[in-house]
C-alpha positions as CSV (number, residue, x, y, z in Angstrom):
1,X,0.0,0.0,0.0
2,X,1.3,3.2,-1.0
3,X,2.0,5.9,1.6
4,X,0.4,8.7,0.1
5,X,-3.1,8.7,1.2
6,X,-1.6,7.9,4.9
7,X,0.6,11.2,4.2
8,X,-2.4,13.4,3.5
9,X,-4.6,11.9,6.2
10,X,-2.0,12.9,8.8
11,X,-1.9,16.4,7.2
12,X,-5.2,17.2,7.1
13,X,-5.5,16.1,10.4
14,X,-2.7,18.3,11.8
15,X,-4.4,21.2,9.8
16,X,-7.7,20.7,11.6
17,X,-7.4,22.5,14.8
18,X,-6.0,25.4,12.6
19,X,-9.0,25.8,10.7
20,X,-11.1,25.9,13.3
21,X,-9.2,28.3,15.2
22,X,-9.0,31.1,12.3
23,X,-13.1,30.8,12.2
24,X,-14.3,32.8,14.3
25,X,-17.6,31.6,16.4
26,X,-21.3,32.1,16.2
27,X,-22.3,35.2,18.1
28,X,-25.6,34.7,19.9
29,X,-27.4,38.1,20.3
30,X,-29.9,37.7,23.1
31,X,-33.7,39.6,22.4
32,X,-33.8,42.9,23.6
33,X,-36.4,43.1,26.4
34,X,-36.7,46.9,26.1
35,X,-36.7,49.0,22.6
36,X,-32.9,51.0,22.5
37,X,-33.6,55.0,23.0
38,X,-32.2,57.0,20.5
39,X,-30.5,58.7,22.9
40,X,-28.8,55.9,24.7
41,X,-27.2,54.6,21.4
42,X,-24.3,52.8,20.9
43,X,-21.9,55.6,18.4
44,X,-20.6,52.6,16.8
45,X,-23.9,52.2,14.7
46,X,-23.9,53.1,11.9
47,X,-27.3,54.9,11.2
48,X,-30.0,53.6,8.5
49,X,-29.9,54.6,5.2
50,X,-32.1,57.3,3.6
51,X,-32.9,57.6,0.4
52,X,-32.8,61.4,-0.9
53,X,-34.6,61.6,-4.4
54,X,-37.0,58.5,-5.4
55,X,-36.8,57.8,-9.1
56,X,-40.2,58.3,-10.2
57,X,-42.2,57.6,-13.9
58,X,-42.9,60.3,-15.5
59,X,-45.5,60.2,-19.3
60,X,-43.7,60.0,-21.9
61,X,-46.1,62.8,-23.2
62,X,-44.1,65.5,-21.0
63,X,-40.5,64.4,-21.7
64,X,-38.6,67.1,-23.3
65,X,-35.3,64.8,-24.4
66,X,-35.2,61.4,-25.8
67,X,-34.9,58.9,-23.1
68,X,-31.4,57.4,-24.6
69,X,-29.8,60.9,-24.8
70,X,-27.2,61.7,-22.6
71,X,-28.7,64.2,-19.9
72,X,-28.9,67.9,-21.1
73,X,-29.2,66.9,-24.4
74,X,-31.8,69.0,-26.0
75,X,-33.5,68.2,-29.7
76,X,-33.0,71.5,-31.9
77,X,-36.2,72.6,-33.7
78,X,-36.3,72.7,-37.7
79,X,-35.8,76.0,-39.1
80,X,-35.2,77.8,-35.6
81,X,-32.1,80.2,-35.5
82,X,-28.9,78.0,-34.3
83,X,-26.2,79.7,-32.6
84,X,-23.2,79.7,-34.0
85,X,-19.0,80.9,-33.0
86,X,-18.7,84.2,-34.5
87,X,-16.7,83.0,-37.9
88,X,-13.3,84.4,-37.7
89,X,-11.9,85.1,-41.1
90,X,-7.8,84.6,-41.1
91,X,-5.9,86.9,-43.2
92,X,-5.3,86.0,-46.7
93,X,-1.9,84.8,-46.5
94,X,-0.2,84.6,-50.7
95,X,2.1,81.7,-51.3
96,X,5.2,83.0,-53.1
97,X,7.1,80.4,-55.0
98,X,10.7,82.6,-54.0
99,X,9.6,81.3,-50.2
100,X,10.1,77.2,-51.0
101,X,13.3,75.6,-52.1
102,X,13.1,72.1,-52.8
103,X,16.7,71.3,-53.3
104,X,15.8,67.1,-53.3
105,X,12.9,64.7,-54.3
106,X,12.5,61.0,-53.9
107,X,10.0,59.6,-55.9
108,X,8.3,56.3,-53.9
109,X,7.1,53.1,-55.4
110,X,4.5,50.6,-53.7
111,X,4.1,51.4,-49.9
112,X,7.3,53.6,-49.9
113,X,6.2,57.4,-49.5
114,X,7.7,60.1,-51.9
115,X,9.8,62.5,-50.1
116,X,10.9,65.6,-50.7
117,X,13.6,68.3,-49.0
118,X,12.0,71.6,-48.9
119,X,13.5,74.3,-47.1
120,X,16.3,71.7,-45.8
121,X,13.5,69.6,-44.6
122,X,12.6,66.7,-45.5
123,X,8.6,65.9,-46.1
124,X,6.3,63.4,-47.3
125,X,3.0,64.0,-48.6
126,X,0.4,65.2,-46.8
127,X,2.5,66.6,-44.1
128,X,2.5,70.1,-42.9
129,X,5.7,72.3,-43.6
130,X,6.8,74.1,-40.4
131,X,7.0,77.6,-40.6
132,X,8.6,80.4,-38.9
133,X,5.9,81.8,-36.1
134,X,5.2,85.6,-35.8
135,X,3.5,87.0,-32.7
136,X,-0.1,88.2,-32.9
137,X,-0.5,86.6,-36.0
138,X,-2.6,83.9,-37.7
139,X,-0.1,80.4,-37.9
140,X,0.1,79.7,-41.7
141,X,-0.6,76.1,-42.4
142,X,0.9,75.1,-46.1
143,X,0.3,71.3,-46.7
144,X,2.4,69.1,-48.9
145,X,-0.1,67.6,-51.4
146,X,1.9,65.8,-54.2
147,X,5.4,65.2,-54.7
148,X,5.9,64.7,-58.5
149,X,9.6,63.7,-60.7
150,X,10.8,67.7,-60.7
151,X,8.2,69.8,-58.7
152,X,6.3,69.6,-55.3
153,X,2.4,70.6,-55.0
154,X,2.0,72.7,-51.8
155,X,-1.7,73.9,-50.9
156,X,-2.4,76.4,-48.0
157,X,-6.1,76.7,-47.7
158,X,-7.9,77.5,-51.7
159,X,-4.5,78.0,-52.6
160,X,-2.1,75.9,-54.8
161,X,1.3,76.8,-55.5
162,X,3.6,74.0,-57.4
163,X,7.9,74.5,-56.3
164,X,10.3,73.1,-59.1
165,X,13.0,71.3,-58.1
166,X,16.3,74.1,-57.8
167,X,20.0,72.7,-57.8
168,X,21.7,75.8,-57.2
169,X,25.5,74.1,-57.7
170,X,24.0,72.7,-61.0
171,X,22.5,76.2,-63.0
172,X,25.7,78.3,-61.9
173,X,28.8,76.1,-63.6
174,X,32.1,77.0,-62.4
175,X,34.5,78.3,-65.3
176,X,37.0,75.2,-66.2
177,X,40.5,75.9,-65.6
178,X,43.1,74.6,-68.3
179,X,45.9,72.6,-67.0
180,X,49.2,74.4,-67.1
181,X,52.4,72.3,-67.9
182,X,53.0,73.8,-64.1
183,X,50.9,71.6,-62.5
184,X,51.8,68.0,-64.2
């Protein structure tokens, strides 16, 4: 016969007495003979609890919101005035081609992006150039739509403005020297 089950026999019974000691035993509360005073009450009670505002039903007839709308939402009537933000206008700001230079362009194929060095940037499309900031005046937001083999499309608003491609060390050739018998 195997010890095992003679091994946890003898430690269940040595575990016993330890279980019974961490439950704690049945309280018996004797009937009160008298009712307790509010006065003579124990501060330890804590006292019973009281509701403060009953939910009650109300017609649907006199709701003013839709029961699944969040609270304080209010349905707008049809063809009543709406109030609206005051619509700002920003100042016309005039994309000038002088303002760009893309010096370098990358032209992507499949899931690799074109990119394109404007500025001494670089940018992909879609992205938003970063431009000096002035105090007190409208931030100019000029957006990188296209990026084509020569020229970039940048849009700012309505406006489109397209920026060639500029190699300044290419369109200003240096002057070639002839080699003296000097230097041989």
């Amino acid at each position: 016969m195997s010890l095992r089950p003679s091994r946890f026999l003898a430690v269940f019974l040595a575990c016993a007495p330890v279980v019974h000691a961490v439950r704690p035993a049945p309280v018996e509360t004797p009937a009160p003979a008298e009712p307790a005073k509010a006065d003579s009450a124990p501060k330890d009670e804590v006292p019973p609890y009281v509701l403060k505002k009953r939910s009650t039903f109300s017609n649907p007839d006199d709701v003013q919101r839709a029961p699944f709308w969040p609270i304080g939402w209010v349905k707008r009537n049809k063809g009543g005035p709406v109030a609206s933000a005051p619509q700002v206008q920003a100042p016309k700001v005039v994309l000038d081609g002088k303002s760009f230079k893309v010096t370098s362009i990358m032209i992507g194929s499949g899931t690799t992006p074109s990119l394109a060095v404007i500025n001494a940037r670089a940018y992909s499309e879609g992205e938003f150039l970063r431009m000096p900031k002035t105090p007190g005046a409208t931030p100019v937001r000029i957006r990188v739509q296209r990026i084509n083999d020569g020229n970039v499309v940048l849009q700012n608003g309505d406006q489109t403005l397209v920026a060639n491609l500029t190699r300044p060390e290419l369109s200003n050739p240096k002057p070639e020297e002839l080699l003296n018998d000097k230097d041989r």
